[in-house]
MARZA-530749 format. One record per residue: residue in one letter; x negated, y, z of N, C-alpha, C in turn. Coordinates in steps of 0.2 Angstrom, whole numbers, plus 5000, padded with zeros to 4 digits. Layout:
BEGIN
AXYZXYZXYZ...
//
This chain:
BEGIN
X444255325412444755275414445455295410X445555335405446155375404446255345395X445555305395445455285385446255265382X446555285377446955275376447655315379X447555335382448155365387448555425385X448155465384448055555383448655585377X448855525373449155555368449855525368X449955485373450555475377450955515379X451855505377452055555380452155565385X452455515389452155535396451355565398X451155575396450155605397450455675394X450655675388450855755387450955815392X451555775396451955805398451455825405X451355765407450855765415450355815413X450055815409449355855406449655935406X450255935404450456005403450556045410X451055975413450956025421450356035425X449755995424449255985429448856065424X448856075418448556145417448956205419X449656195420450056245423449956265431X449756185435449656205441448956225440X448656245438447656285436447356215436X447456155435446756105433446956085427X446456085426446156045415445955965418X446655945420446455865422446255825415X446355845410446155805401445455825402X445055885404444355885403443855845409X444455835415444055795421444155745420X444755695416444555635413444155605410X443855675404443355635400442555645403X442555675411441855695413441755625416X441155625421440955575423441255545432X441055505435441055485441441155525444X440355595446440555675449441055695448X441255735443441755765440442555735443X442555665444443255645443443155625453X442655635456442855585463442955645470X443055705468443155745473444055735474X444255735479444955725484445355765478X445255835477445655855473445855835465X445655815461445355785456445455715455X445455665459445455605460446055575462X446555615466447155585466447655615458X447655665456447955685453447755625444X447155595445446655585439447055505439X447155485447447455425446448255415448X448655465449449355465447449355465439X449055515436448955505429449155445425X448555395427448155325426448755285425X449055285433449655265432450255265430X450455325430450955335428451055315417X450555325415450455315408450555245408X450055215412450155135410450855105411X450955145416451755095419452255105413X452055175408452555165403452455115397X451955095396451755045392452054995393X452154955401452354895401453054875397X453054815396453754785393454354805396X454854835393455754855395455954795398X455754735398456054685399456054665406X455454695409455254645415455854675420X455754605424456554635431455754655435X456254705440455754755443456154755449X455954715453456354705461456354755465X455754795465455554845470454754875469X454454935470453854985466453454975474X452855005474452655025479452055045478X451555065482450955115480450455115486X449755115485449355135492449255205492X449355245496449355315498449655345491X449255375489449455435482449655375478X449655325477449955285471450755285475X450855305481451755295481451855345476X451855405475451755455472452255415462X451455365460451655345454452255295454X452155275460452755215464453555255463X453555325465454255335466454055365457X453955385454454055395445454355345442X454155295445454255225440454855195443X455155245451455755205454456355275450X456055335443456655365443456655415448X456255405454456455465459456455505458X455855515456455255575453455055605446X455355645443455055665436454255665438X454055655430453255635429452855725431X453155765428452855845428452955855435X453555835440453555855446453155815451X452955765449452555705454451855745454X451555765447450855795445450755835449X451255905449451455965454451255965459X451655895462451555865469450855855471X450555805468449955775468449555825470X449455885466448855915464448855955471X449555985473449356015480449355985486X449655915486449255875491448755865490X448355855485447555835486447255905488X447355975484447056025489447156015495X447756015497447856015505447455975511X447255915506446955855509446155885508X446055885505445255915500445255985506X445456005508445356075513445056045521X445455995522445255955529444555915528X444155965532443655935530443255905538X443655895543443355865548443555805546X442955755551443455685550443055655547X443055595547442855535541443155465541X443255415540443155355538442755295538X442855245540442655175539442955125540X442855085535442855005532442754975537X443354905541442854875543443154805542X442854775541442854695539442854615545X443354585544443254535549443554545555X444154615555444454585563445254615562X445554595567446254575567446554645567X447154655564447454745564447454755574X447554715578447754725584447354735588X446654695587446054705590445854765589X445654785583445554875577445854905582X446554925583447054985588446754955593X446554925597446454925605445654955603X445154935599444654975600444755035601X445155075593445255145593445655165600X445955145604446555175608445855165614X445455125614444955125619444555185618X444155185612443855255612444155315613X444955295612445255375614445355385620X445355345625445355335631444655395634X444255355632443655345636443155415634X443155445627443055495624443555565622X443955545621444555605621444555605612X444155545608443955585600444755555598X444755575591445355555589445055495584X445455435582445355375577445855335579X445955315573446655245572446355205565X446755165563447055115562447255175553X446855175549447055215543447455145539X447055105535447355085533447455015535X447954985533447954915534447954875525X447454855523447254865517447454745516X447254715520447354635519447154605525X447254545528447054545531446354535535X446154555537445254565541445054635536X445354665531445054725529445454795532X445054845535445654895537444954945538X445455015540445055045539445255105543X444755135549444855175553444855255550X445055295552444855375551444955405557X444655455560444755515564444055565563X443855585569443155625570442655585569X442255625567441555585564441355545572X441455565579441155515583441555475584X442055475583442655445585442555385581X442655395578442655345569441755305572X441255345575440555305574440655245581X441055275587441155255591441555175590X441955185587442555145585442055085582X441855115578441655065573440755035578X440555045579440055005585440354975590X440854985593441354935599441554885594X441954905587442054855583441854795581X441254785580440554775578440454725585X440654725593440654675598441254645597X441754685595442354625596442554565591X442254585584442254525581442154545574X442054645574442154635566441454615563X441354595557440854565554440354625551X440654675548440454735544440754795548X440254875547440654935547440454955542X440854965536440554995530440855105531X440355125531440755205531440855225524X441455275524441755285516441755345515X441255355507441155435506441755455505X442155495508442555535511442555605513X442955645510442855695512443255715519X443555675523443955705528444355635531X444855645537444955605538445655595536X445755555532446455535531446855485534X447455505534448155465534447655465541X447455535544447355505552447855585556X447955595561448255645566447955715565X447255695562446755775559446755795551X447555755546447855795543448555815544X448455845549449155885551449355945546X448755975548448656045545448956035538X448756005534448855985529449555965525X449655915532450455895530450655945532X450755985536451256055537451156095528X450756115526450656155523451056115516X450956045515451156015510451956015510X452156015516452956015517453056075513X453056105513453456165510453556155502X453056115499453056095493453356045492X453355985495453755925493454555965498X454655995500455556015500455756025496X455256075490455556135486455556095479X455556015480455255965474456055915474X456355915467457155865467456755805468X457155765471457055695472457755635471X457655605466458055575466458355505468X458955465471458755425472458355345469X457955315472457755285469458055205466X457655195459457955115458457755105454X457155045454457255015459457155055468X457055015474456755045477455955045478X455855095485455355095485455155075492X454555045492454154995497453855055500X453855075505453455115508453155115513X452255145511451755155516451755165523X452255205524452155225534452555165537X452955115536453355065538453455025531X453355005530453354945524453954935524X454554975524455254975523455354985515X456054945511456054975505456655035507X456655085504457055125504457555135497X458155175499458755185493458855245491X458655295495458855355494458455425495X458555465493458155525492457855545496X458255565502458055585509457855555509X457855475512457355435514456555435514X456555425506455955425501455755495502X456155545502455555615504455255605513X455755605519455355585524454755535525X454755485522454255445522453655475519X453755515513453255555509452855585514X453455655518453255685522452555655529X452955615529452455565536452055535534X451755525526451355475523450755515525X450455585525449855595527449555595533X449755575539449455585544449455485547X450055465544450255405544449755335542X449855295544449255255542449755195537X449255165532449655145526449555095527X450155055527450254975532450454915524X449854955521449954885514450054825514X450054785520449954715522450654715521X451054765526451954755526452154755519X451754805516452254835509452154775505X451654725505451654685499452054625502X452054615507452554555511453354565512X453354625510454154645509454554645501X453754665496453954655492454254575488X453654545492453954475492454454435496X454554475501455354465502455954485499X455854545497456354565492456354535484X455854465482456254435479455554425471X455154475474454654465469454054395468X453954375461453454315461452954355456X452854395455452254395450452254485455X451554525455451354575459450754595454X451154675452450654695445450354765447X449654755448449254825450449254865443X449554915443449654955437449055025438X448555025434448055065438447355055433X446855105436446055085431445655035435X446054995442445554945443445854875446X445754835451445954775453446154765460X445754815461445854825470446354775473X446854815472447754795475447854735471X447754705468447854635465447354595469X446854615472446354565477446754585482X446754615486447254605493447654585491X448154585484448954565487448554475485X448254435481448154375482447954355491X447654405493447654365502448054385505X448454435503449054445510449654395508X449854365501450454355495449854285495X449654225495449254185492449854165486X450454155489450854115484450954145478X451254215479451354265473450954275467X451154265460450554285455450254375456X449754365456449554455457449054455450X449354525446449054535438448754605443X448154615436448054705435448154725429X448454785429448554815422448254875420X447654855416447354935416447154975408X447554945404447354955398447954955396X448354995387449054965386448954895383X448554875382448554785379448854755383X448554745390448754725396449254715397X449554785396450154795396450654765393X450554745385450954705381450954635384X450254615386450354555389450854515393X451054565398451354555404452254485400X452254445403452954425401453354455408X454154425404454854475407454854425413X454354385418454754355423454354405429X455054405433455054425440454454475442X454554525440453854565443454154625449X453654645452453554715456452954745456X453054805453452454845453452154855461
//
């Protein structure tokens, strides 16, 4: 997913610090789906991705505001200036161990029911079980995605399944994320993101734990902090995006994903993907937001 990338100065730079912090992220590039889909490895592979393409894109485009799903805030605040590209890597690569350590927990997809109905199942099961599960992502509407304890998560998603949702898809995952069971994790990763310059950003940045854009450093770093235990309310973050002024919404990355949810949360807004540097030439200078 990296074809083209690697000899890019920004890839120079990022490649140098990910072998400085111990991984050979250039060798797990060019390995296969295994090699690249373990939590630690996988986030780091796709700030990478991003980060490289976003430099390709045209100087020209106006860029109203960035934003990012989970570890893409990460490439989000790089391209908002927050963040040097070697220090974002740094970041990454110990919050994926920290995350890749928590290994209770899991995940599932469910399809077809309201973000409000989803919280009232989970707040039910927590009620009545004592397991922990929430409302992980809010990914479009009718797509979202639960995380806690493997019964909590099984629990949730079977009561789900009566209330209206259509699908429980479960997600190979190693842990449960953006849920209360990585606390552990974000304590440990706090130490690393204080000891990390942030600077303010600009454009802003749309952020995951409240779909708020923010201006400034502090800011941008507490939002960081709470991003892992936090559930990522993408729905807000592209709705704000388009409030703050954007008509075209460019998924900068190796796939499409975020360009099909933002067409159903945004119908109005044009939503591109940019995963190649051709792509990237393509783009014209009207009205975007990464």
């Amino acid at each position: 997913m990296a074809d083209g990338l690697t000899t890019l100065p920004i890839a120079v730079e990022m490649l140098h610090a990910a072998k400085s912090s111990g991984l050979d992220l250039e060798a797990a590039l060019m390995g296969d789906d295994e090699h690249l889909r373990p939590t630690e490895i996988a986030q780091p592979a796709l700030l990478f991705v991003e980060c490289t393409l976003r430099s390709t894109l045209p100087d020209d485009l106006d860029v109203v505001a960035v934003a990012g799903h989970s570890v893409g805030e990460y490439a989000a605040a790089v391209a908002a200036h927050a963040l040097q590209p070697a220090a974002a890597m740094r970041l990454v690569i110990e919050r994926g161990r920290a995350m890749a350590a928590m290994r209770e927990g899991t995940m599932c997809a469910l399809i077809g029911i309201d973000v409000d109905v989803a919280t009232a199942v989970c707040d039910e099961v927590k009620r009545e079980s004592g397991e922990i599960v929430v409302v992980a992502n809010h990914n479009a509407p009718g797509q979202l995605v639960i995380s806690g304890s493997t019964s909590g998560v099984d629990a949730a998603a079977k009561l789900a399944l009566t209330r209206g949702a259509r699908r429980a898809i479960p997600l190979n995952v190693s842990g449960a994320f953006h849920s209360p069971l990585m606390a552990a994790a974000a304590q440990q990763f706090d130490a690393v993101l204080d000891s990390t310059t942030l600077s303010d950003p600009n454009p802003p940045v749309v952020c995951n734990v409240d779909g708020r854009d923010v201006h400034t450093a502090d800011d941008l770093r507490e939002r960081l902090r709470a991003q892992l235990t936090s559930p990522v309310r993408w729905i807000d973050c592209v709705r704000r995006l388009v409030e703050l002024g954007a008509e075209t919404l460019v998924e900068v990355g190796p796939g499409s994903v975020l360009s099909g949810l933002a067409r159903r949360i945004a119908p109005d807004a044009r939503a591109v993907s940019v995963n190649t540097p051709d792509a990237a030439a393509r783009l014209d200078g009207a009205g975007v937001a990464g």
